[in-house]
Backbone as numpy.savetxt, mean C-alpha at the origin, in Angstrom:
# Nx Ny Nz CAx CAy CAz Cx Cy Cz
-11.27 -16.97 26.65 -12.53 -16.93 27.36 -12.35 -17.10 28.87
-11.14 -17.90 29.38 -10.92 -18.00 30.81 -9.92 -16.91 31.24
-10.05 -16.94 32.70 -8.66 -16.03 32.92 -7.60 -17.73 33.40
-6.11 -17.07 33.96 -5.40 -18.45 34.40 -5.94 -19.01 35.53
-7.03 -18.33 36.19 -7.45 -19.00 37.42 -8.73 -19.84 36.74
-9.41 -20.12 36.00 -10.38 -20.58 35.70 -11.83 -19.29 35.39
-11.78 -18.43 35.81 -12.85 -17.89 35.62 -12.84 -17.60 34.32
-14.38 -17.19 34.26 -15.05 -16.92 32.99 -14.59 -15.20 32.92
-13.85 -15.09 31.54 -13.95 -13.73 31.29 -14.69 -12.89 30.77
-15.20 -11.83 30.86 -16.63 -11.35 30.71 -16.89 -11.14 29.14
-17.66 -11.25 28.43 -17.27 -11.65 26.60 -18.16 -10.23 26.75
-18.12 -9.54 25.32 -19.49 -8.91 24.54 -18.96 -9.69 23.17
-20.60 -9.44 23.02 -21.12 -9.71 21.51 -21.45 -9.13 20.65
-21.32 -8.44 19.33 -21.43 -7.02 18.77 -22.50 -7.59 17.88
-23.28 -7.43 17.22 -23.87 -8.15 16.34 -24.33 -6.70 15.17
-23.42 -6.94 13.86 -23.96 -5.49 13.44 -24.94 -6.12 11.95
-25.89 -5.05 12.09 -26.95 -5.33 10.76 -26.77 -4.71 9.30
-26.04 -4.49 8.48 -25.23 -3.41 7.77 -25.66 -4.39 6.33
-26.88 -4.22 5.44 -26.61 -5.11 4.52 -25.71 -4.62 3.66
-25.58 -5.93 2.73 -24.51 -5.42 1.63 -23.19 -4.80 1.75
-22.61 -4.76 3.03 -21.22 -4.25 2.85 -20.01 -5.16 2.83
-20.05 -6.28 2.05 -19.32 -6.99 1.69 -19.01 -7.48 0.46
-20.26 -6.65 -0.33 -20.40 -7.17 -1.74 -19.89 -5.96 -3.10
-19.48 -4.87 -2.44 -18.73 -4.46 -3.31 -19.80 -3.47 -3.94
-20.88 -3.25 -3.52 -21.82 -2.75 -4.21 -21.87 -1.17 -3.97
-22.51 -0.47 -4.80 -22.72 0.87 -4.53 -23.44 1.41 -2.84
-23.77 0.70 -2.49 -24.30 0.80 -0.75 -23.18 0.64 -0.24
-22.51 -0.33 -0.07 -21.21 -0.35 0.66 -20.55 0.72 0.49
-19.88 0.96 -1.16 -19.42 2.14 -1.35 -19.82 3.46 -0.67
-20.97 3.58 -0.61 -21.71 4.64 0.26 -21.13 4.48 1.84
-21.25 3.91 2.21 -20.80 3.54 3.65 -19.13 3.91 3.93
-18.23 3.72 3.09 -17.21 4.12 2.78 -17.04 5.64 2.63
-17.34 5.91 1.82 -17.61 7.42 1.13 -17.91 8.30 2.50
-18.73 7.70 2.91 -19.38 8.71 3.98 -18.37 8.46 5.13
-17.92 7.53 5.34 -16.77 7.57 6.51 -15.30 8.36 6.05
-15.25 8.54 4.44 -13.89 9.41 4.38 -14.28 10.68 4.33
-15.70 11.28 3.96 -15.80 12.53 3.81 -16.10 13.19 5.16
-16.20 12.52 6.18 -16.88 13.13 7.37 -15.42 13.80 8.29
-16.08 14.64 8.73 -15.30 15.55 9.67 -14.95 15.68 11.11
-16.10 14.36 11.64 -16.49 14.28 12.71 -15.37 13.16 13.35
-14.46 13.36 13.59 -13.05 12.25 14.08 -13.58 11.10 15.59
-14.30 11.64 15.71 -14.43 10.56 17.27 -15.51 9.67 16.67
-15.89 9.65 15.51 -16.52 8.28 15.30 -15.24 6.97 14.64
-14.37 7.72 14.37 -13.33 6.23 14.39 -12.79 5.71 15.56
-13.54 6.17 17.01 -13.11 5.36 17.94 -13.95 4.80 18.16
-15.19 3.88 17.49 -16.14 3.46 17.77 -15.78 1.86 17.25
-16.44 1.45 18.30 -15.99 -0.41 18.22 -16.72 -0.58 16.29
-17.78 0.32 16.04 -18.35 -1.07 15.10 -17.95 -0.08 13.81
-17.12 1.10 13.59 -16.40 1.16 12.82 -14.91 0.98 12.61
-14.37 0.30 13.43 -13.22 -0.08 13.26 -13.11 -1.39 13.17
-14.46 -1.98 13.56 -14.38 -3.41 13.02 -14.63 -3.87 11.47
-15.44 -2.55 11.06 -15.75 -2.34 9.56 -14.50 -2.13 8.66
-13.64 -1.22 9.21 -12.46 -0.80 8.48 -11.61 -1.84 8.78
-11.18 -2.63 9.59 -10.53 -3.86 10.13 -11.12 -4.73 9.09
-12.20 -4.90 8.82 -12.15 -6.08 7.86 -12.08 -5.68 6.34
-12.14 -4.46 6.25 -11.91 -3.81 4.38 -10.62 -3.66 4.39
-9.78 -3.65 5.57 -8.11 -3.43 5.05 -7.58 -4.93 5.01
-8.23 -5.80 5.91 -7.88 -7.25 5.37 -8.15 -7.83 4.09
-9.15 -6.95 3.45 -9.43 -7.52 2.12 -8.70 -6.83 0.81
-8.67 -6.10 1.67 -7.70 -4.51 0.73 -6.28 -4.76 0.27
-5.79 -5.09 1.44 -4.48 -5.51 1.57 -2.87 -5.80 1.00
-3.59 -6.90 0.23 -3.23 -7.33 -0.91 -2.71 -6.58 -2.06
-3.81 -6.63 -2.69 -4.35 -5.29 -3.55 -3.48 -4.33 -3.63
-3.77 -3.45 -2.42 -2.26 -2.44 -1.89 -1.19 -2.59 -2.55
-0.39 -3.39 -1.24 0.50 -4.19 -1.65 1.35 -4.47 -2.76
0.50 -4.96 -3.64 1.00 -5.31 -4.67 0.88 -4.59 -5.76
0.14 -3.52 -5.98 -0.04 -2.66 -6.82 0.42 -1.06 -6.85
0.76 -0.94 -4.78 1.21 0.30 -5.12 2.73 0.65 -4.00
2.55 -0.39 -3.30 3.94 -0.53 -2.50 4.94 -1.29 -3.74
5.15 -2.63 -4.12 6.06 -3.04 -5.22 6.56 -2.06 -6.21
5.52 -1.59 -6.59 6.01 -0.39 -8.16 6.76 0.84 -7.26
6.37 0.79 -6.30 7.11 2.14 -5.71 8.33 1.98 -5.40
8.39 0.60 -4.01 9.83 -0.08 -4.23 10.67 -0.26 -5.35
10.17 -0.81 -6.17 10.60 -0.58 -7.42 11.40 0.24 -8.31
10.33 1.73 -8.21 10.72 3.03 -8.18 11.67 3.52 -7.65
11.45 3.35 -6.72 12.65 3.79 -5.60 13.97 3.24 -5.98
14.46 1.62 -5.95 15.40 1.04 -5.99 15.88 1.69 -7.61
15.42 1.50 -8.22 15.76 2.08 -9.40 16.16 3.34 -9.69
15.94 4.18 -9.38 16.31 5.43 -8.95 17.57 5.51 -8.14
17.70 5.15 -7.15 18.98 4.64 -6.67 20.12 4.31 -6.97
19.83 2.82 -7.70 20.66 2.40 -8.73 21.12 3.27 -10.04
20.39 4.07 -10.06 20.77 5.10 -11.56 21.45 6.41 -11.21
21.12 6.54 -9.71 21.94 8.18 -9.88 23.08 7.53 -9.02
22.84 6.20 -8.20 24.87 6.27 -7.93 25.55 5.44 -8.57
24.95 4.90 -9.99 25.62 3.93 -10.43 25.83 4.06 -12.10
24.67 4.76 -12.41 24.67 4.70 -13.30 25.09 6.44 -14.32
25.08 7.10 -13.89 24.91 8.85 -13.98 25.95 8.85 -15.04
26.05 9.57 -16.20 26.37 9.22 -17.08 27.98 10.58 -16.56
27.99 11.26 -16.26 28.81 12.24 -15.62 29.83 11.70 -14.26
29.90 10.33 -14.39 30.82 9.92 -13.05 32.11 9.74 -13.79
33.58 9.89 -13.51 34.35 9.20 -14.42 34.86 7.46 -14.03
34.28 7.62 -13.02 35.23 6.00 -12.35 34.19 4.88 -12.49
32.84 4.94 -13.57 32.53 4.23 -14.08 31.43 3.80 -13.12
31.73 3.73 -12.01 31.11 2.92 -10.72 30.95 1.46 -10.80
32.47 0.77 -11.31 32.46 -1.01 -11.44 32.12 -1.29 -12.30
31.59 -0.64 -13.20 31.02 -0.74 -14.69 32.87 -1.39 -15.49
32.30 -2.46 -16.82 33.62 -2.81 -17.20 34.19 -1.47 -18.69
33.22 -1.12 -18.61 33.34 0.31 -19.91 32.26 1.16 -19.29
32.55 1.80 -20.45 31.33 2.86 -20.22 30.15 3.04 -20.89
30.10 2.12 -21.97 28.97 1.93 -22.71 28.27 1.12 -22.42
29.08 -0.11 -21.37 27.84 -0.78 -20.02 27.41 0.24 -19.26
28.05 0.84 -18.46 27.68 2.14 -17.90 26.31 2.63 -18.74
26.18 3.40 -19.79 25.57 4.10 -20.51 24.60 3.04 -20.65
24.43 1.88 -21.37 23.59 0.47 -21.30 23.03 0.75 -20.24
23.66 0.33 -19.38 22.32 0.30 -17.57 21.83 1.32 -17.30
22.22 2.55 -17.34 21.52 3.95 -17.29 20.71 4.02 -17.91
19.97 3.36 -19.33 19.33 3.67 -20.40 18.19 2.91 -19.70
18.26 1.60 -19.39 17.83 0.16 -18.90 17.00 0.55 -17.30
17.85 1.75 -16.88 17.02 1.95 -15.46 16.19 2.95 -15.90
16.65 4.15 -16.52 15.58 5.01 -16.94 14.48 4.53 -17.32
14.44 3.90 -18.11 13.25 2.85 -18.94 12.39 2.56 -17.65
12.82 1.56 -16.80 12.18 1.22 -15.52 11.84 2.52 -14.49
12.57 3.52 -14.89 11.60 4.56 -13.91 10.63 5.46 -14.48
11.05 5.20 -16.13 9.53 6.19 -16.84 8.25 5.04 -16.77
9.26 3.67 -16.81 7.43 2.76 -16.86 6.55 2.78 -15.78
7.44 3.03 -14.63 7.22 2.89 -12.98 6.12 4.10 -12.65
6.45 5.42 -13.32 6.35 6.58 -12.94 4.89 6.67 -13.93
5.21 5.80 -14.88 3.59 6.34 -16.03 2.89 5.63 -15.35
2.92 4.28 -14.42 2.03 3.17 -13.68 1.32 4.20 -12.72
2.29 4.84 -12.17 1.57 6.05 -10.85 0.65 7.36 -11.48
1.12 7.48 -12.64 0.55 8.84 -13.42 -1.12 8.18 -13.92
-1.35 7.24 -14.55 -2.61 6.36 -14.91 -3.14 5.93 -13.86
């Protein structure tokens, strides 16, 4: 609110009237809806929709997060792990102590990338 000299720094105050867009309700939803379908791009430089979207990605977040970044990581690492480690066509095993560990973990990652992959498909 100050600058380092003491003055007062000049504030605004936004005050927006928007019922119901916090409650999850079909109005909110509407409010949403209509901000992804629109075509018109220079209303996301507007202070009181980016304060709107600023507070639905803080609530969002999470959510995200954890439901579609993890499984993907997930995805990913696993995938990884199976075509340089596990590929049933390598002969040098890749540190494996046989090859039917080999063949074991290949089976074990596949598994984890069809469950990974049906999570994204549903």
């Amino acid at each position: 609110m100050f600058t380092k000299d003491g003055f007062v720094r000049p504030l605004s105050l936004c005050y927006f009237d928007i019922p119901s867009i916090n409650d999850r309700s079909s109005k909110s939803n509407a409010i949403f809806e209509a901000l992804s379908e629109t075509e018109d791009l220079k209303i996301f430089n507007s202070l009181s929709v980016n304060i709107i979207l600023e507070k639905a990605w803080q609530e969002h977040r999470t959510v995200f997060i954890v439901f579609f970044v993890v499984p993907y990581c997930l995805l990913l690492g696993t995938f990884f792990f199976w075509s340089n480690y596990c590929s049933f066509h390598k002969p040098e095993r890749a540190g494996f102590k046989s090859e039917e560990a080999q063949k074991e973990a290949g089976i074990v990652s596949c598994f984890i990338i069809a469950i990974t992959c049906m999570y994204f498909l549903l």
